[in-house]
MMTF fields as JSON, N, C-alpha, C and O atoms, coordinates in Angstrom:
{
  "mmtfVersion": "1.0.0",
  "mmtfProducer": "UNKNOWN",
  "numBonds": 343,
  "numAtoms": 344,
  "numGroups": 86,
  "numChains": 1,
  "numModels": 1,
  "chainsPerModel": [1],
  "groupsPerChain": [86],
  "chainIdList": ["A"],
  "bondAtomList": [4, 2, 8, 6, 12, 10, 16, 14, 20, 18, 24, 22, 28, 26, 32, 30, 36, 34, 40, 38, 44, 42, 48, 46, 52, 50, 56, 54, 60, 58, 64, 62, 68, 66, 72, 70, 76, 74, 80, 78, 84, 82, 88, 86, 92, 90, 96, 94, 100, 98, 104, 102, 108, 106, 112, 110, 116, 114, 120, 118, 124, 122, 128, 126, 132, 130, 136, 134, 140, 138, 144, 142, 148, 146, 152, 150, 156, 154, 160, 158, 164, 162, 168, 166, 172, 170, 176, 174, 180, 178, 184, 182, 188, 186, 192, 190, 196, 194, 200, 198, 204, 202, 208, 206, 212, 210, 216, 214, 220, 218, 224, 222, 228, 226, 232, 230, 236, 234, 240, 238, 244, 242, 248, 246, 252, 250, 256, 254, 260, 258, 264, 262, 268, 266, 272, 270, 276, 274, 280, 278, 284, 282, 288, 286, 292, 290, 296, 294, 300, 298, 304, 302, 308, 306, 312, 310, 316, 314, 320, 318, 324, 322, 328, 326, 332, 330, 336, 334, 340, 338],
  "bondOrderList": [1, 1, 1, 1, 1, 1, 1, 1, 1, 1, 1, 1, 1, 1, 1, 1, 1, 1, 1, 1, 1, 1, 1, 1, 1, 1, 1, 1, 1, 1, 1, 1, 1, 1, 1, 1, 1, 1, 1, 1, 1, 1, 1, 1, 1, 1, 1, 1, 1, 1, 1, 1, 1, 1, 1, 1, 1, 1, 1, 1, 1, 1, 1, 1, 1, 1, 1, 1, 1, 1, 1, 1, 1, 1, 1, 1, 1, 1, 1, 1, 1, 1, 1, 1, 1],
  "groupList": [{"groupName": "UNK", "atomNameList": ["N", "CA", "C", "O"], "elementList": ["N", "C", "C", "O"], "formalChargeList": [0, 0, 0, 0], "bondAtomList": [1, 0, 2, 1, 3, 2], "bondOrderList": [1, 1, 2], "singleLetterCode": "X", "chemCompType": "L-PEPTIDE LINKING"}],
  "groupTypeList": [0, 0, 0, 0, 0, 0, 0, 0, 0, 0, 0, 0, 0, 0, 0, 0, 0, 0, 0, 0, 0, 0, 0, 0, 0, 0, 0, 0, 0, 0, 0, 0, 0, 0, 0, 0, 0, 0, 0, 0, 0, 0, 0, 0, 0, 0, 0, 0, 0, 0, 0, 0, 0, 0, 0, 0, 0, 0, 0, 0, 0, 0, 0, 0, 0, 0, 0, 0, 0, 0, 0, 0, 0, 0, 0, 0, 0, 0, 0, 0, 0, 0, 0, 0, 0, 0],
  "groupIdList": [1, 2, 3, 4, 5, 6, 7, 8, 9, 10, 11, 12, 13, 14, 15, 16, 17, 18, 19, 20, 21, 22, 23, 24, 25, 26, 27, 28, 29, 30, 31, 32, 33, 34, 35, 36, 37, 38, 39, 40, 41, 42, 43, 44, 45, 46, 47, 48, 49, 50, 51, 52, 53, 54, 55, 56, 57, 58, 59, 60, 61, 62, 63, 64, 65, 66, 67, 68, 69, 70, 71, 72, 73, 74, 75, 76, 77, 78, 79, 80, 81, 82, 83, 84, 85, 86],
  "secStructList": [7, 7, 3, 3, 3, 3, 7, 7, 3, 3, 6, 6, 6, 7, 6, 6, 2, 2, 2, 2, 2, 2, 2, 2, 2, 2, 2, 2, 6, 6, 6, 6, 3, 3, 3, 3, 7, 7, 3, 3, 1, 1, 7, 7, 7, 7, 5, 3, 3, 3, 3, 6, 6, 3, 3, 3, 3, 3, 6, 6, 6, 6, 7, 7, 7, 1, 7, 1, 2, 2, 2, 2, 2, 2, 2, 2, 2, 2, 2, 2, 2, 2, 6, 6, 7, 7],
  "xCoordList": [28.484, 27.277, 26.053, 26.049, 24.685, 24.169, 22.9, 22.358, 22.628, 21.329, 20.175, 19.621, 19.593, 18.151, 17.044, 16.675, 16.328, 15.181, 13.934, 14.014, 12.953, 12.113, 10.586, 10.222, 9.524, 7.914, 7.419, 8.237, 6.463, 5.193, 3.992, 3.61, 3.257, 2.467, 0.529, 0.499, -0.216, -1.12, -1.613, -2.266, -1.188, -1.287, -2.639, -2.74, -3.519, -4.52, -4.992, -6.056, -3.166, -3.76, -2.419, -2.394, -1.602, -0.509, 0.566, 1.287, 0.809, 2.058, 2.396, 3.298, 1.808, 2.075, 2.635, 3.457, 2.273, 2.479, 4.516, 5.512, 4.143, 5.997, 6.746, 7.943, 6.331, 7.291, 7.795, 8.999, 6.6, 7.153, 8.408, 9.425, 7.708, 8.877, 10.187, 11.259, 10.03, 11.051, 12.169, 13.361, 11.473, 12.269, 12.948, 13.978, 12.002, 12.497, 13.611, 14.261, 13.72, 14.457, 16.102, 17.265, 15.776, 16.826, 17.484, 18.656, 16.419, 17.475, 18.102, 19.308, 17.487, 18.275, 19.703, 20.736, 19.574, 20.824, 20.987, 20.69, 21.506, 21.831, 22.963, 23.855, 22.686, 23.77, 24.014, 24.842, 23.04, 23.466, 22.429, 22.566, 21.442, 20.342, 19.747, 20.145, 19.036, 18.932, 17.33, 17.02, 16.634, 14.915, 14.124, 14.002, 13.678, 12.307, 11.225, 11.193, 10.162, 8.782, 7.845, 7.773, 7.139, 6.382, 5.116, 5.066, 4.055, 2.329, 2.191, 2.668, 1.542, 0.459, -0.492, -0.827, -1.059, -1.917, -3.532, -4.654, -3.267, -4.909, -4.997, -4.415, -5.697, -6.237, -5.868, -6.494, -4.651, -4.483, -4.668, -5.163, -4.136, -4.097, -2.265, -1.806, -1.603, -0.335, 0.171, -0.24, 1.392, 2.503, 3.319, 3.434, 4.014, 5.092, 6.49, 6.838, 7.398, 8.528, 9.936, 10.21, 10.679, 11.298, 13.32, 13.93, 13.722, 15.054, 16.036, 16.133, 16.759, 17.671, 17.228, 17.852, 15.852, 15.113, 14.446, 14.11, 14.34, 13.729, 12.179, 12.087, 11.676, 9.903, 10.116, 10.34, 9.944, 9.913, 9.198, 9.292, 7.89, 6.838, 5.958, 6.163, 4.868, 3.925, 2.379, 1.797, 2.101, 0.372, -1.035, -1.951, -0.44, -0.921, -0.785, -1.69, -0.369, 0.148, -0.45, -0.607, -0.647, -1.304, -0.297, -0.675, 0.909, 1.346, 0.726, 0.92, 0.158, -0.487, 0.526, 1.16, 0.552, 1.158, 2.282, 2.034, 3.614, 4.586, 4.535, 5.311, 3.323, 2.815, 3.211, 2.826, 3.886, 4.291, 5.888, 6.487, 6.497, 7.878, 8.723, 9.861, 7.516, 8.241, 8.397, 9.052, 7.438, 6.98, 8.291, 8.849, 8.68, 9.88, 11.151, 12.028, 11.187, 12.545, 13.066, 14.161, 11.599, 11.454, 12.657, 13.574, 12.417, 12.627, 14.15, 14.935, 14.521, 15.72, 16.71, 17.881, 16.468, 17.11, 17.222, 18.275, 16.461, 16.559, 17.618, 18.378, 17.694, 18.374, 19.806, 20.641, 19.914, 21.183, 21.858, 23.061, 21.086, 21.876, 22.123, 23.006, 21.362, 21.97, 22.811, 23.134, 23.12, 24.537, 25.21, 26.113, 25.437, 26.331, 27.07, 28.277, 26.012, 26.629, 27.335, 27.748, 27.329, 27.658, 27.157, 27.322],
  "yCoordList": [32.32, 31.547, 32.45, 33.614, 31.67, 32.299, 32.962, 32.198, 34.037, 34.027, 33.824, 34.35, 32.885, 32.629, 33.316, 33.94, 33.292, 33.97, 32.667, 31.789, 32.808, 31.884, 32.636, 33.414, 31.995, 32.746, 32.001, 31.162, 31.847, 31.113, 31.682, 32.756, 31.096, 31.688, 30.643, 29.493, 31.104, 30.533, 29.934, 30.44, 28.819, 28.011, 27.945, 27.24, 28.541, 28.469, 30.131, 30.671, 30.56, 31.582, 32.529, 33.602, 32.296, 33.449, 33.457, 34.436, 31.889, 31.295, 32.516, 32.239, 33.462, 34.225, 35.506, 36.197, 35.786, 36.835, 36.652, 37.361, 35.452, 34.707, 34.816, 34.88, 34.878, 34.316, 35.949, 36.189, 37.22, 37.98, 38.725, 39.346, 38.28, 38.951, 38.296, 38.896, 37.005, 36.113, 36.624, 36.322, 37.392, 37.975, 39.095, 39.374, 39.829, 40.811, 41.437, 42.384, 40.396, 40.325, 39.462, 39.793, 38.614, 38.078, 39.49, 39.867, 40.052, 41.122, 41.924, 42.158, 42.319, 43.166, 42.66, 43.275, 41.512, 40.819, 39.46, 38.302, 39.893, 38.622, 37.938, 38.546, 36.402, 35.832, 35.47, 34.673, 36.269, 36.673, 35.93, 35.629, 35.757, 35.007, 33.476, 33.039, 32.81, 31.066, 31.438, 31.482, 31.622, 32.14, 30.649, 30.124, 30.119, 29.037, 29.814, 30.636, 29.114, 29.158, 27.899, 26.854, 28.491, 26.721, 27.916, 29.054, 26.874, 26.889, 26.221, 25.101, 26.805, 25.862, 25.383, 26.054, 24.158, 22.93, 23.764, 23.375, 24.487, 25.107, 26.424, 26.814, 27.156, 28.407, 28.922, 28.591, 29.891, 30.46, 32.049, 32.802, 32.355, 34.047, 34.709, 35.783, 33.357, 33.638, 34.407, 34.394, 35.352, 35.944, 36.251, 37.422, 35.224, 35.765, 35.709, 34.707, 36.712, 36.452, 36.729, 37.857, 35.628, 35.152, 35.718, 35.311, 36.504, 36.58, 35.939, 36.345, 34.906, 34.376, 34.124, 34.54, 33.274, 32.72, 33.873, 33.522, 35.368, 36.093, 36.812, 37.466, 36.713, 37.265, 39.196, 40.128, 39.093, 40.535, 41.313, 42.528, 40.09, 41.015, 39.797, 38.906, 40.056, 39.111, 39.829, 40.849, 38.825, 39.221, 39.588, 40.405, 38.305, 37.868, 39.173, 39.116, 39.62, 40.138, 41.892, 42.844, 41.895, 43.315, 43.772, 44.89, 43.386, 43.861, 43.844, 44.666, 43.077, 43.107, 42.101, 41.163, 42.465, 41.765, 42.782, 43.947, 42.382, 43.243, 44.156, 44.392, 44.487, 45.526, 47.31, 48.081, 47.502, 48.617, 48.929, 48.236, 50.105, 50.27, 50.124, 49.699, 50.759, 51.134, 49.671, 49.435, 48.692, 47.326, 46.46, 45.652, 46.776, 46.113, 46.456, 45.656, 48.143, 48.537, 47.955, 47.646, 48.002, 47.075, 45.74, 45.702, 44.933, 43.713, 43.915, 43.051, 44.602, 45.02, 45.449, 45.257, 46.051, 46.721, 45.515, 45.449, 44.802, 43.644, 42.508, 41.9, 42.217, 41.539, 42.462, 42.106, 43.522, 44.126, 44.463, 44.633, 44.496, 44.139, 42.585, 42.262, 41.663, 40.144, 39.764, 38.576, 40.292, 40.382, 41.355, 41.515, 42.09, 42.56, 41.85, 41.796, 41.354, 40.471, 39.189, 38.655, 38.89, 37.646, 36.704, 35.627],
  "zCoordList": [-106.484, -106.293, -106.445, -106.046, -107.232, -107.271, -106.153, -105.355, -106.196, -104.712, -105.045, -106.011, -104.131, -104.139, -104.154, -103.16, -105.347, -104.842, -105.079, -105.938, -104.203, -103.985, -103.887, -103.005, -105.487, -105.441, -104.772, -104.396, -104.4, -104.173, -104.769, -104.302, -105.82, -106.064, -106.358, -106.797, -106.142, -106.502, -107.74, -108.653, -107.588, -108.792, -109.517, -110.521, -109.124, -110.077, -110.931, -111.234, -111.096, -112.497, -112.205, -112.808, -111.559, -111.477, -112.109, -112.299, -112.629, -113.122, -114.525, -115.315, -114.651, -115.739, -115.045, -115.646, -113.984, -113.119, -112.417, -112.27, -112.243, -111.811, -112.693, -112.412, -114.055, -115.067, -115.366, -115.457, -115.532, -115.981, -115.13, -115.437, -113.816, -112.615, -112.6, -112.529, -112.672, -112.907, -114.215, -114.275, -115.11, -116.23, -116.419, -117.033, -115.628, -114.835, -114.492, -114.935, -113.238, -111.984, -113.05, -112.82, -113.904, -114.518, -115.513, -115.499, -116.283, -117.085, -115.659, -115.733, -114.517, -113.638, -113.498, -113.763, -113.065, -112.111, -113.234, -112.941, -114.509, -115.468, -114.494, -113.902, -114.469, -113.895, -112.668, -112.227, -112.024, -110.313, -109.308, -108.123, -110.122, -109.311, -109.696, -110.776, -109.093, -108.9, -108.495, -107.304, -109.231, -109.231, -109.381, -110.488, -108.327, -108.547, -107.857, -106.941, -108.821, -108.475, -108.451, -109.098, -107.378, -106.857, -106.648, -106.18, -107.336, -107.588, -106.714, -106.531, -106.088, -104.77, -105.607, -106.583, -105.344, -105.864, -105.728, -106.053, -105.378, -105.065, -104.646, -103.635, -105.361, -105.052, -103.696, -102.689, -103.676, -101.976, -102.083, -101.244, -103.344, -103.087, -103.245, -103.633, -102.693, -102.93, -103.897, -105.058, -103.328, -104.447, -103.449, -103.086, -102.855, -101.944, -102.395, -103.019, -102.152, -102.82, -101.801, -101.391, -101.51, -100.824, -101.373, -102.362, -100.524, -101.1, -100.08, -98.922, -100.593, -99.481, -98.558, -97.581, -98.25, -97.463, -96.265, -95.134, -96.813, -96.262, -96.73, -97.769, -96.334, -97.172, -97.404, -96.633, -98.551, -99.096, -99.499, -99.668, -99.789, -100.177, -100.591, -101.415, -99.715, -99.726, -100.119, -99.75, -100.972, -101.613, -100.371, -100.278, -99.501, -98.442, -97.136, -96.304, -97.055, -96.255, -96.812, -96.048, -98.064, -98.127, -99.215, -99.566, -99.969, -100.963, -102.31, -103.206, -102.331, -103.642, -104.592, -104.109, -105.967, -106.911, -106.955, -106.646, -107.353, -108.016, -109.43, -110.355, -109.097, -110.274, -110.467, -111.347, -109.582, -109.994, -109.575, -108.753, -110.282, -110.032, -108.844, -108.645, -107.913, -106.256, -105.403, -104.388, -106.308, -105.489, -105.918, -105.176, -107.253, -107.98, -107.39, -107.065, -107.239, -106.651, -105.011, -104.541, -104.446, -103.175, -103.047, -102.226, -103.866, -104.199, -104.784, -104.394, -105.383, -106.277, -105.29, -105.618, -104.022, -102.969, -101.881, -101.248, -101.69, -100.874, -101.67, -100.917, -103.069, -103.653, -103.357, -102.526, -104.065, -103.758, -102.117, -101.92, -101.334, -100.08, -99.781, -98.987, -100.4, -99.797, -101.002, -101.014, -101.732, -103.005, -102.348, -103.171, -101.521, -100.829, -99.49, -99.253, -98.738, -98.212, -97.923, -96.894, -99.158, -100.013, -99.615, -100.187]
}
């Protein structure tokens, strides 16, 4: 089965920002992951990204965007321990 990962992102300009992570995260783990993204209807600031219904890294919160390697590997290490625990 596959594991969830869940964006939230601010629908008024990020949906390009989701897609590339979303592509990402798919060449990492071909096969292995079940990736939706939901645009909030209005300008929030959002980029939160949710693994197996846990928050991993939020925009909101002071992460910023998943713009650099260490922010990605973040996310890559949280996926690979909840694919470990099946």
């Amino acid at each position: 089965m596959a594991l969830a990962i869940r964006v939230v992102y601010c629908g008024a300009g990020y949906k390009s920002k989701y897609l590339q992570l979303k592509k990402k995260l798919e060449d990492e783990f071909p096969g292995c992951l079940d990736i939706c993204g939901e645009g909030t209807p209005q300008a929030t600031g959002f980029f939160e990204v949710m693994v197996a219904g846990k928050l991993v890294h939020s925009k909101k919160r002071g992460d910023g965007y998943v713009d650099t390697e260490s922010k990605f590997l973040k996310l890559v290490a949280a996926i690979k321990a909840a694919l470990a625990q099946g």
